[in-house]
C-alpha positions in Angstrom: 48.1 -44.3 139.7 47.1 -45.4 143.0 47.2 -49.0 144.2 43.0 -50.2 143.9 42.5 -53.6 146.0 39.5 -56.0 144.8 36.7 -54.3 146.2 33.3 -56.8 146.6 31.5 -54.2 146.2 32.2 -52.7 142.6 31.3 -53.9 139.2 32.9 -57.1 138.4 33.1 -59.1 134.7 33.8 -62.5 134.8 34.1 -65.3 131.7 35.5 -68.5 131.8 38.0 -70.2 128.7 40.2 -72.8 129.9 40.2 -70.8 133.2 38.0 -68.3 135.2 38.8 -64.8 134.5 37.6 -62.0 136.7 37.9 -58.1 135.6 37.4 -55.1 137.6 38.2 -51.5 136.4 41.5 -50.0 138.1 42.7 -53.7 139.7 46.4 -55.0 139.2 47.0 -58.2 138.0 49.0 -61.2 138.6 49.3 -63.1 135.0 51.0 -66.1 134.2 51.4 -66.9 130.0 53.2 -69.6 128.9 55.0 -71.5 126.2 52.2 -73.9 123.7 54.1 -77.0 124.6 55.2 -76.3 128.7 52.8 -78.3 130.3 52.7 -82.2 128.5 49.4 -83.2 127.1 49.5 -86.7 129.9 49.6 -84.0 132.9 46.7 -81.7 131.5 44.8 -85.8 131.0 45.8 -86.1 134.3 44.5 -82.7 136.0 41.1 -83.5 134.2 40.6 -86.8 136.0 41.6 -85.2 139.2 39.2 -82.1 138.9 36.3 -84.9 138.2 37.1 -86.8 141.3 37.7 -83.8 143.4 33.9 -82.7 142.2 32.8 -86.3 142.6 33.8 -86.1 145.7 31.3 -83.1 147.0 28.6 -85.0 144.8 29.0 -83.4 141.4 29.6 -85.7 138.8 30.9 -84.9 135.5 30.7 -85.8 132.1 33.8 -86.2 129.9 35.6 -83.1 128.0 35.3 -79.6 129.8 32.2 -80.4 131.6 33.8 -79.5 135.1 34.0 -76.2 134.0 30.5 -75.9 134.2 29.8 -77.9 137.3 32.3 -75.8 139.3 29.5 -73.2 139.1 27.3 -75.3 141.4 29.7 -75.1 144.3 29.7 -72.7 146.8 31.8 -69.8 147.2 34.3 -71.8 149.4 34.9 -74.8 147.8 35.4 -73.0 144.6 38.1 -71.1 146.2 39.1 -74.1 147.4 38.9 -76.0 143.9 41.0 -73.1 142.2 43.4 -72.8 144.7 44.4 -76.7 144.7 44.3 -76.8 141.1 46.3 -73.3 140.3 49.0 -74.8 142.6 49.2 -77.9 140.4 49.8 -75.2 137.7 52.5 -73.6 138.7 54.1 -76.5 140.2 54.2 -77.6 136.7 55.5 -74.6 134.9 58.6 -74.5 137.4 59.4 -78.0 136.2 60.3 -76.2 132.9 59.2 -78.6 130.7 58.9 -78.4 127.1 61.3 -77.3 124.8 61.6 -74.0 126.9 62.3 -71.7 123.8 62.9 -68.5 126.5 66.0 -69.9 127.3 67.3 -68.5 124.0 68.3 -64.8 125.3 66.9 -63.0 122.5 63.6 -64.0 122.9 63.9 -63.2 126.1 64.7 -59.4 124.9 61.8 -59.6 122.5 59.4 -60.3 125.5 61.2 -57.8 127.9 61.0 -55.2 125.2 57.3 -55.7 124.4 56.5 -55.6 128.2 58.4 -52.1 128.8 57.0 -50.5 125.3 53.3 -51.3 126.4 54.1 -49.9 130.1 52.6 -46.4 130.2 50.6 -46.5 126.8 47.8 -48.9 127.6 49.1 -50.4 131.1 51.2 -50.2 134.0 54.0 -52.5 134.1 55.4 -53.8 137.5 57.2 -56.3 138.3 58.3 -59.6 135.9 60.3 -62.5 135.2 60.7 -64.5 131.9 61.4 -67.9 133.0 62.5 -70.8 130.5 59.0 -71.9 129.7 56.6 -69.1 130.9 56.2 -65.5 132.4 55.1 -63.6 135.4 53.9 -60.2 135.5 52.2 -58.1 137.7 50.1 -55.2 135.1 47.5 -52.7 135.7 45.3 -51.7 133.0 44.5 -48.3 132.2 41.3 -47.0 132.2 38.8 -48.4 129.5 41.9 -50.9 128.4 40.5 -54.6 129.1 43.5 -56.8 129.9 42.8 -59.4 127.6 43.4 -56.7 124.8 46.7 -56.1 126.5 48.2 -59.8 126.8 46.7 -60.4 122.7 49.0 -57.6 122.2 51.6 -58.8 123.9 51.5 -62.8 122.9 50.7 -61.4 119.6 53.7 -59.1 118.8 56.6 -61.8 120.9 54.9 -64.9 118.9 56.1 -63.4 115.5 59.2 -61.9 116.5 60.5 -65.3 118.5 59.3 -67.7 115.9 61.4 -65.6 113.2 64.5 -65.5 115.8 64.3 -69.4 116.1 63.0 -70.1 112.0 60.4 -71.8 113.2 56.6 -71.6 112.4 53.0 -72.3 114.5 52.3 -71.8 118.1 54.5 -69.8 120.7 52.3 -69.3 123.8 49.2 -71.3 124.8 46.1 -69.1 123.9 44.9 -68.7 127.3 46.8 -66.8 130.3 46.4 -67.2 134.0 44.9 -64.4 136.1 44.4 -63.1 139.4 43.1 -59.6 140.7 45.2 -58.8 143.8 43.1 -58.5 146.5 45.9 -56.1 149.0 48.9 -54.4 149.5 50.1 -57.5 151.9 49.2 -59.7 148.6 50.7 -57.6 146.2 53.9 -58.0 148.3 53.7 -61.8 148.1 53.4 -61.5 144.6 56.6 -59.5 143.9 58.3 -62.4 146.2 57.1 -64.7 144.2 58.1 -63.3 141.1 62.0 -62.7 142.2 62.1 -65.7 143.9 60.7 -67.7 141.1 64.2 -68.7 138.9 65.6 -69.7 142.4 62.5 -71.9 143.8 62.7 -73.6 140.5 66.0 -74.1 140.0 66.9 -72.1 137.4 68.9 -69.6 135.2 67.4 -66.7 133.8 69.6 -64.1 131.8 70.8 -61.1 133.0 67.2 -59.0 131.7 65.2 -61.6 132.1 64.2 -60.8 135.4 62.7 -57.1 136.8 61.4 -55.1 139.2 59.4 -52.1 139.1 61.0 -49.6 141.9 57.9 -47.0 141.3 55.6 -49.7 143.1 57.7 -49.2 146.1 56.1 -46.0 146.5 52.7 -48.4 147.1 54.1 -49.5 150.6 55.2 -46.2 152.2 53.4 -44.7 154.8 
């Protein structure tokens, strides 16, 4: 399958949960799901006071609870960027602090996840490359044709959930419902990305086990001439 960059021009599907989620057919992925409990409810209390001042700022006030959600709609193109970008940061930023109780640092969870992310590889999605860090993962997926990617991480999130909480006898949440996404936009991008995801247990500090970490050598053949 050939490597399809955003493209401005084609169909585009977009919904919003907790974040904005944009879906074109063909595109690759960068996702980001994490543990229920990896980001502490004072920080997320925190982020929502910032995101009304940041709109207050460029004269959007906002009311309390998810309101911002809507009012981000009313910027322009640029300072939504803009907004996202800052705040997405803040995100990840947060994640690498690995808090929580960082339940991936148990190795057989991380198996579980690895094992779910290679059996779904070829069947409904292309699988590059990941990391499964103590309190969240990155991968970089492609969906196959007609497969929406929200299907594939429900499968995913699903299928580890069960198996993890009946590796560590516990019960309720695993991963927080909603996932971070972004539609790489080029080849030059998609390199960062793959940085980013080996470079991530280093930058942050931290051990992974020995599978917790991969990297897809078929999207190699992306970059040659």
């Amino acid at each position: 399958m050939p490597f399809q960059p955003f493209d401005e021009h084609r169909a585009v599907r977009v919904y919003v949960r907790n974040l904005p989620h944009w879906r074109q057919e063909g595109a690759t992925y960068f996702v980001t799901f994490r543990l229920g409990d990896s980001i502490p409810a004072n920080v997320l209390r925190q982020w929502e006071y910032e995101k009304q001042k940041w709109l207050a700022a460029r004269g959007i006030e906002c009311g309390q609870g998810d309101d911002w959600k809507t009012q981000v709609g009313n910027l322009t193109a640029r300072e939504q960027f803009l907004f996202h970008k800052h705040f997405n940061r803040l995100f990840h930023i947060s994640l690498d602090q690995c808090q929580g109780a960082c339940l991936l640092r148990h190795s057989d969870c991380v198996r579980e996840v690895r094992s779910k992310l290679r059996e779904i590889d070829a069947t409904t999605c292309e699988v590059g490359d990941f990391v499964v860090m103590p309190n969240h993962v990155h991968v970089l997926l492609t969906p196959w044709p007609g497969q929406k990617l929200e299907s594939v991480m429900k499968a995913i999130k699903g299928a580890t959930a069960r198996k993890c909480n009946a590796l560590l006898n516990r019960t309720g949440s695993f991963w927080q419902a909603d996932s971070y996404d972004h539609i790489v936009r080029s080849l030059e991008q998609l390199q960062w990305y793959r940085g980013y995801i080996a470079a991530n247990p280093e930058k942050a500090g931290v051990a992974v086990p020995d599978d917790g970490a991969y990297r897809a050598e078929w999207m190699d053949e992306w970059f040659k001439p």
